[in-house]
Structure formats: structure tokens, C-alpha cells
C-alpha positions in Angstrom: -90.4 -28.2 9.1 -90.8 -24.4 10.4 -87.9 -24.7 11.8 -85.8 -26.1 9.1 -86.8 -23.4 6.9 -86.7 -20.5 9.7 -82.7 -21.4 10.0 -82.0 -21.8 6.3 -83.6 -18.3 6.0 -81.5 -16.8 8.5 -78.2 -18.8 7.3 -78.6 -17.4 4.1 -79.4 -13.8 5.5 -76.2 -14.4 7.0 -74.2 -15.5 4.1 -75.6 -12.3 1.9 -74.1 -10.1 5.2 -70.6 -11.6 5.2 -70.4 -12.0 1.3 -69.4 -8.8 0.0 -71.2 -7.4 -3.0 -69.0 -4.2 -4.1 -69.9 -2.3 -7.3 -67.2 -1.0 -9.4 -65.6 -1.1 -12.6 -62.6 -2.9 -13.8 -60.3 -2.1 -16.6 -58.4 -4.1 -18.1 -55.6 -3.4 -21.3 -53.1 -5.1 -23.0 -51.4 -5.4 -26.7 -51.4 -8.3 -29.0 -48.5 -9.1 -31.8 -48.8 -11.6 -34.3 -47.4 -14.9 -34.4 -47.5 -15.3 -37.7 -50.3 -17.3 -38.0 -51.5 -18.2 -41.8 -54.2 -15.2 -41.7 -52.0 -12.6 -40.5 -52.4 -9.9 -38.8 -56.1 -10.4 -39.1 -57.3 -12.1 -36.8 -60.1 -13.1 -34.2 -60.1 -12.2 -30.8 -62.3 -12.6 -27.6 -61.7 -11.3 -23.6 -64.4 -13.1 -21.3 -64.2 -13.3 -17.4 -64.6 -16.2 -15.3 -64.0 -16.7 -11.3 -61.4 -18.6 -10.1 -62.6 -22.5 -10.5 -63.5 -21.4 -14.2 -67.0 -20.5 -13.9 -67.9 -18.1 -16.8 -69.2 -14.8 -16.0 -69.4 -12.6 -18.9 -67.6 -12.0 -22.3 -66.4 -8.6 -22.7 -65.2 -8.6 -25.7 -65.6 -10.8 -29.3 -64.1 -9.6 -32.7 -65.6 -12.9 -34.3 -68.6 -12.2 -36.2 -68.4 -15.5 -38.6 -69.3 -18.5 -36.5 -67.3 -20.7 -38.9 -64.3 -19.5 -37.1 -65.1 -19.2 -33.6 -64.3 -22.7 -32.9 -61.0 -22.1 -32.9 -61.3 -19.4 -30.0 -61.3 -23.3 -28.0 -60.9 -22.2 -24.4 -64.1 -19.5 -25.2 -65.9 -22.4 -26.7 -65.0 -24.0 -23.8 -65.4 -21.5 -21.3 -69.6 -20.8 -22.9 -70.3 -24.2 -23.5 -70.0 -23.8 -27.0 -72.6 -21.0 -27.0 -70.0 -18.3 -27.3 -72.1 -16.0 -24.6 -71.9 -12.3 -26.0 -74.2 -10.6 -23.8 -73.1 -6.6 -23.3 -70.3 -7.4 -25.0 -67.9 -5.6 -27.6 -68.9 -6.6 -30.6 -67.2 -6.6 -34.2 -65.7 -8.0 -37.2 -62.4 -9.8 -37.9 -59.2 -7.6 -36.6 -57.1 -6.5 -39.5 -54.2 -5.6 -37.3 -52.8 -6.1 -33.9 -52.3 -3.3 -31.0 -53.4 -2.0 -27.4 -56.5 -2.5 -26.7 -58.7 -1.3 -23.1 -61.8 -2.8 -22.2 -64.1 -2.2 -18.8 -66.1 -4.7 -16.9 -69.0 -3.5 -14.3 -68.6 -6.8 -12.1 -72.1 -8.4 -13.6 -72.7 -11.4 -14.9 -75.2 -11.8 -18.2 -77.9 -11.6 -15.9 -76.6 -8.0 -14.8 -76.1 -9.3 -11.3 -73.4 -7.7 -9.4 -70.6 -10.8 -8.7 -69.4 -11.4 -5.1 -66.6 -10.1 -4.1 -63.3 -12.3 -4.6 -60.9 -13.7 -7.4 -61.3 -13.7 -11.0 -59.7 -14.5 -14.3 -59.3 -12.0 -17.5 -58.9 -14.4 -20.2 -57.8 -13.3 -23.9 -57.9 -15.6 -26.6 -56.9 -14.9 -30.3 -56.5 -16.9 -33.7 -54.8 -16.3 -36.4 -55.4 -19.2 -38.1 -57.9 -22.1 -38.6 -56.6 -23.3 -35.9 -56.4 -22.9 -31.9 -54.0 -19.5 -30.7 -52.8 -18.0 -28.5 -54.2 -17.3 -24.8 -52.9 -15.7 -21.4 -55.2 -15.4 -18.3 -54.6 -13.4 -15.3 -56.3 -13.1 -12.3 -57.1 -10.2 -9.4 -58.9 -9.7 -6.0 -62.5 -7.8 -6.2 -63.0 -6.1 -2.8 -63.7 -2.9 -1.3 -59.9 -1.6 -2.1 -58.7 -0.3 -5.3 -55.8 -1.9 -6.9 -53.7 -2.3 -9.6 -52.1 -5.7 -9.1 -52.7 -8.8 -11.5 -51.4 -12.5 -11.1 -50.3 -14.1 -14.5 -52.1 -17.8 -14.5 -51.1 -18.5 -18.6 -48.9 -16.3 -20.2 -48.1 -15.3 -23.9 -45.3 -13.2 -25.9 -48.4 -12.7 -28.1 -50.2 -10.5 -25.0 -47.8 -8.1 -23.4 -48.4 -4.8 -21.7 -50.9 -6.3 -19.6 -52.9 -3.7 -17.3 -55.6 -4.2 -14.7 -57.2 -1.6 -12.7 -59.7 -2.4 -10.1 -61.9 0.7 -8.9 -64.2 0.3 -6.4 -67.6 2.2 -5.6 -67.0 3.9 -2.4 -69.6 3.2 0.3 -69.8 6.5 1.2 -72.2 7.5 -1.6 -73.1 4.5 -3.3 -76.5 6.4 -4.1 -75.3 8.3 -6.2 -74.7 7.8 -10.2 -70.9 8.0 -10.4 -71.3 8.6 -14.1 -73.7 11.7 -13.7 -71.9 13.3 -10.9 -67.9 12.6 -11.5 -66.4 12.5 -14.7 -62.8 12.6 -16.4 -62.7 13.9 -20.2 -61.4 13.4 -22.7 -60.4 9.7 -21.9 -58.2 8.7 -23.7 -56.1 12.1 -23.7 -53.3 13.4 -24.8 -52.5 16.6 -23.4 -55.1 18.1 -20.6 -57.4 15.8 -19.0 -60.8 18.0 -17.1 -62.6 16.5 -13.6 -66.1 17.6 -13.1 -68.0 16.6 -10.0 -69.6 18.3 -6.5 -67.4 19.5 -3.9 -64.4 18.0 -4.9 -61.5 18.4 -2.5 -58.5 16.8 -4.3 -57.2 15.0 -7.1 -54.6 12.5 -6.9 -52.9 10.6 -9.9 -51.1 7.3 -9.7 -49.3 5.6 -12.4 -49.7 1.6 -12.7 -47.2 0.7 -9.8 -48.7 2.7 -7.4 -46.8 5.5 -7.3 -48.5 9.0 -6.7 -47.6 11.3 -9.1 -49.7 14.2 -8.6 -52.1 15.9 -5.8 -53.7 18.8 -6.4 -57.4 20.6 -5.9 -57.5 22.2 -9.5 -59.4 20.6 -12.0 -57.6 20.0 -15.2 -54.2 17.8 -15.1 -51.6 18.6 -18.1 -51.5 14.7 -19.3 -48.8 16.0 -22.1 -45.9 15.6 -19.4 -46.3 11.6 -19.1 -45.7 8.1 -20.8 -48.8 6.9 -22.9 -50.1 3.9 -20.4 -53.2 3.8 -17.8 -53.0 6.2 -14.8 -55.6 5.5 -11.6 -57.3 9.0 -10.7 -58.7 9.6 -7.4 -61.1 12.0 -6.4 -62.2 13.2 -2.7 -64.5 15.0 -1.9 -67.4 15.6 0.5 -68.8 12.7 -0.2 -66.3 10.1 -0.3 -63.7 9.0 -2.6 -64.2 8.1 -6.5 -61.8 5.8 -8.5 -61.5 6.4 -12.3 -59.0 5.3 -14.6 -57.5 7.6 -17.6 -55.7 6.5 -20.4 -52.5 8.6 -21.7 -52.6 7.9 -25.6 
């Protein structure tokens, strides 16, 4: 019996050591256009997040505040088990009009527990109707690498401009509260964008394909010269490396 429990103690010590935990933020945009449902453009929408065999996670978003109509957000109701989970989530009334949206997800679940590393959905779901809507999922890779790279699972012409930015805590100074110590402002922006932080070395800005557009060791970084969209900002300095995202209104 000691020994049963001795191995399943060290076989899950293991499995905690090869299972990666990073912390980070992801952000994730996109723009909805009606379909010309029979309540349009208002409408009711929800963004949740579930790994990759469907298991919800977290909602991150629910403009639904009548429960009469949040049945017919189906693959939410299906996603919660019809208990339309809105912990730390986004929270408001019926949409009156469709546009770009950008919400952020800290890689916890409702219980605030970080999420192993690996794939996961963005789902978005909107109504504009009594009646089921539309819905487009797409998936990326949580690991110790930033990215910018989405897989479409279900697509819409109701959800287009889709963005997804993956920015991972760097190792190197995961002691230290990012949010204190490394900030971009104003976010969104539409001319000059300011980066405060300690010893930082450089600033490099990269647009949603990857490309880098800027380097440089001032700063401020005149935004006014680019497309509106989300850019991925990196900072270095002494400490490591810091991902944010900005977005160009």
C-alpha cells in the first residue's frame, strides 16, 4: 500500500514537471455583420474558451443579460451545461449594433487556475433572432512562444477579421507583476503609443503576420503611420523579454 501511493506521488510529481503551466495573456479580436436576422442589428453575443476535446474553460465574454434569450446562444448552452458559466467575464446588455470587438483571456479557468499548456478553442456565438445563429471557432497552441497564428475549426461570413495573439510570461522574471512594471498607453491608440518599464533595452513592433516593423530603444512609437488592426510589441530588457499587444484604432 506504501508503495502504491509512494509511486503515484512521484508519477504525478512527474506529470506536473513535464506539463507546462505558462502564464500569459491572450487576445483575441474579430468583427461581426449581420445576417439579417429578425432582431437586427441587435443582437446577443457570447465568446467562451474550451480545450480542444470541448471541455469548457471559461466565458469571456456574454452580452445576454435576459435569460429568455440565451437559449438560443445553443453551442454556449451547450458548451456550460446550460448554466451559461459567466465567471470574470464581460458582462452587458443586448448589442444594438455590430463591429470589432477585442477581448483578453489570462489562461484560467473559473476556478482562476492557470490551464496547461496546449490547444484551445475561441468560440463566438451570436443571435439575432429567437432562434440559433451564427458561430466560428478557431483554435491555437499555448506554450512558452509567442504567436500570432490561429486555425479556423467553424467558420462564418458573419465573424471576419479574426485576430489572435498569444503572449507569453517570460520565465526570466516571472516574479515580477508585468502590469506594475511594463506598460503600453494609451491602448487602443491612435497616434503615439508610450512604454514605461525598468531598464528597458529595446522595443520591437510586429504587425499580425509576423513581420517586424519597427526596433528601436526610445520610448514612444508614432502609431499614426499604420493600418488600424492589432500590432504584437516586444520589450527587452534586463530582465527578460515582455509581450504586449496594442491596438491601432
Amino acid at each position: 500500500m506504501k508503495k502504491t501511493l509512494l509511486f503515484v506521488l512521484i508519477l504525478l510529481l512527474f506529470s506536473n514537471l513535464v506539463s507546462g503551466q505558462t502564464n500569459g495573456q491572450l487576445t483575441v479580436g474579430f468583427k461581426t455583420t449581420t445576417y439579417n436576422g429578425a432582431e437586427a442589428p441587435k443582437h446577443i453575443l457570447a465568446v467562451w474558451v474550451t480545450k480542444a476535446d470541448g471541455t469548457f474553460v471559461k466565458t469571456l465574454m456574454a452580452y445576454t443579460v435576459t435569460t429568455k434569450y440565451r437559449q438560443y446562444l445553443t453551442k454556449w448552452k451547450s458548451a456550460t451545461n446550460s448554466t451559461y458559466n459567466m465567471v470574470d467575464a464581460v458582462t452587458g446588455a443586448t448589442l444594438t449594433s455590430h463591429g470589432t470587438r477585442s477581448y483578453t483571456w489570462d489562461c484560467t479557468d473559473v476556478a482562476k487556475v492557470v490551464q496547461p499548456d496546449g490547444d484551445y478553442r475561441i468560440n463566438v456565438e451570436f443571435t439575432e433572432a429567437s432562434a440559433a445563429g451564427k458561430i466560428a471557432t478557431f483554435s491555437f497552441t499555448k506554450n512558452a512562444t509567442p504567436a500570432s497564428t490561429f486555425t479556423t475549426i467553424t467558420s462564418s461570413t458573419n465573424v471576419s477579421s479574426i485576430s489572435v495573439v498569444w503572449s507569453p510570461v517570460n520565465t526570466a522574471v516571472d516574479n515580477i507583476d508585468y502590469e506594475k512594471y511594463y506598460k503600453i498607453y494609451p491602448n487602443p491608440v491612435s497616434s503615439v503609443l508610450f512604454v514605461t518599464g525598468s531598464d528597458i533595452r529595446e522595443v520591437s513592433l510586429y504587425d499580425m503576420q509576423g513581420k517586424n516593423i519597427l526596433n528601436t530603444t526610445e520610448n514612444q512609437l508614432d502609431f499614426s503611420q499604420y493600418k488600424p488592426g492589432t500590432y504584437l510589441i516586444k520589450i527587452r530588457s534586463d530582465k527578460g523579454i515582455v509581450m504586449r499587444t496594442a491596438i491601432k484604432k
